[in-house]
C-alpha positions in Angstrom: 52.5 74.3 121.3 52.5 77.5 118.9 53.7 80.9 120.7 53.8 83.9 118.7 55.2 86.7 120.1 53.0 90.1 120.5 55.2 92.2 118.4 53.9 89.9 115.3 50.2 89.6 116.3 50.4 93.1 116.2 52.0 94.3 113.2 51.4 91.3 110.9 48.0 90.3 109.8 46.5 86.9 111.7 45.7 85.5 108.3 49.3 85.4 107.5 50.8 84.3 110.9 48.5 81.6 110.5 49.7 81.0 106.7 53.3 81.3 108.5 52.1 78.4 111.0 50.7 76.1 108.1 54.3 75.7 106.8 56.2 75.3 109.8 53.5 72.2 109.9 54.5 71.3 106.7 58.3 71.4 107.3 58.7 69.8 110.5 62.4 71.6 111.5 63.8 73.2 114.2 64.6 76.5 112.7 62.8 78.6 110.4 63.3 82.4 108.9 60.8 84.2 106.6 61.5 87.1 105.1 58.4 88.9 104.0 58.4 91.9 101.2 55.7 93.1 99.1 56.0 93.7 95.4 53.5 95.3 92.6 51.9 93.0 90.7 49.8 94.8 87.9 47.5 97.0 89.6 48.0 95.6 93.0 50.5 94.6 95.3 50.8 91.3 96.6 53.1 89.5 99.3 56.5 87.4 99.1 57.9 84.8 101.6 61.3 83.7 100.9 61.2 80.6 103.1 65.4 79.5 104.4 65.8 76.2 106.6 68.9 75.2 107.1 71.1 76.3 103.8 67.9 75.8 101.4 65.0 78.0 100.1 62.5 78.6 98.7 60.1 81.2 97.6 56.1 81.7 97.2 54.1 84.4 96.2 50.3 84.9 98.1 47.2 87.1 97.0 44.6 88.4 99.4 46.8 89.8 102.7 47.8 93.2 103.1 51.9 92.9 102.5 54.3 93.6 105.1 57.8 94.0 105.2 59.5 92.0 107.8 62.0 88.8 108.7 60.8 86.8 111.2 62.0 83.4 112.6 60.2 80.3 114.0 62.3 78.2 116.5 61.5 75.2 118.3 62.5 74.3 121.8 61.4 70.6 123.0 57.8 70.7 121.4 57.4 74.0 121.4 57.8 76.7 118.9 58.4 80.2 119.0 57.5 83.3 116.2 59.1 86.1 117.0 60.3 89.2 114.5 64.1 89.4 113.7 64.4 93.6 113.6 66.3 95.4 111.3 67.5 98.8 112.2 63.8 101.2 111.0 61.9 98.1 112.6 63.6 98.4 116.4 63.1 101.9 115.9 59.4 101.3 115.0 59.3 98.5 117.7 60.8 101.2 120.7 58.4 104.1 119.8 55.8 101.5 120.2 56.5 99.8 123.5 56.9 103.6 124.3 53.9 104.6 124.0 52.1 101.5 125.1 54.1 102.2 128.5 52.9 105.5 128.2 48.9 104.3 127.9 49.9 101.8 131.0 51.4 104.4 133.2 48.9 107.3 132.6 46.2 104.6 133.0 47.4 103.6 136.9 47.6 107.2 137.2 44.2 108.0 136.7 42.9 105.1 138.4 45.1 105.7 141.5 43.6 107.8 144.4 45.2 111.1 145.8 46.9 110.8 148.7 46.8 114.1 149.6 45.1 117.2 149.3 46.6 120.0 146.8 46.4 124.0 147.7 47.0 126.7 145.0 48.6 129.8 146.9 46.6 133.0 145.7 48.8 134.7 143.6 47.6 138.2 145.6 
């Protein structure tokens, strides 16, 4: 079974998670990491995967996916594997302000939905 973690769904696009999936497929190991960068390529900009299992690599270029810049590594545990994003320094950052706010949306949320549980008086400021 394929997990990817919700980090990735929701910073990388799904066409390339899935591209990320079609070579683990290929591979068959136990441990993968990508590293993902984007480059210009004449008017446009396209994506790289640097692809390292075990002490070997490899490197492809792909057209048609809007390029990201992240590492992230595949692991497999019995017959499952896992995607999840290896963070560099600016991408925790990037990673807490999210979570932060998507606390925020959850809390504010449970806030409006709960009911008052007791009445409120303003004092006249007479």
């Amino acid at each position: 079974m394929k997990q990817t973690s919700e980090i990735c769904e929701n910073f990388i696009p799904a066409e390339l998670i899935e591209h990320l999936w079609n070579i683990v497929e290929i591979y068959d190991e136990d441990k993968y990491v990508f590293v993902l960068s984007s480059r210009r390529l004449g008017d446009g900009i396209v994506q790289d995967i640097n692809i390292i299992i075990g002490s070997t690599s490899s490197h492809h270029t792909i057209y048609g996916y809007k390029p990201v810049n992240f590492k992230i590594k595949v692991s497999k545990t019995d017959d499952d594997y896992t995607m999840s994003l290896i963070p560099s320094e600016k991408t925790a950052h990037e990673i807490n302000k999210w979570m932060q706010r998507k606390f925020n949306f959850h809390f504010l949320k449970k806030i409006a939905l709960a009911p008052a549980t007791h009445q409120f008086r303003v004092r006249n400021a007479c």
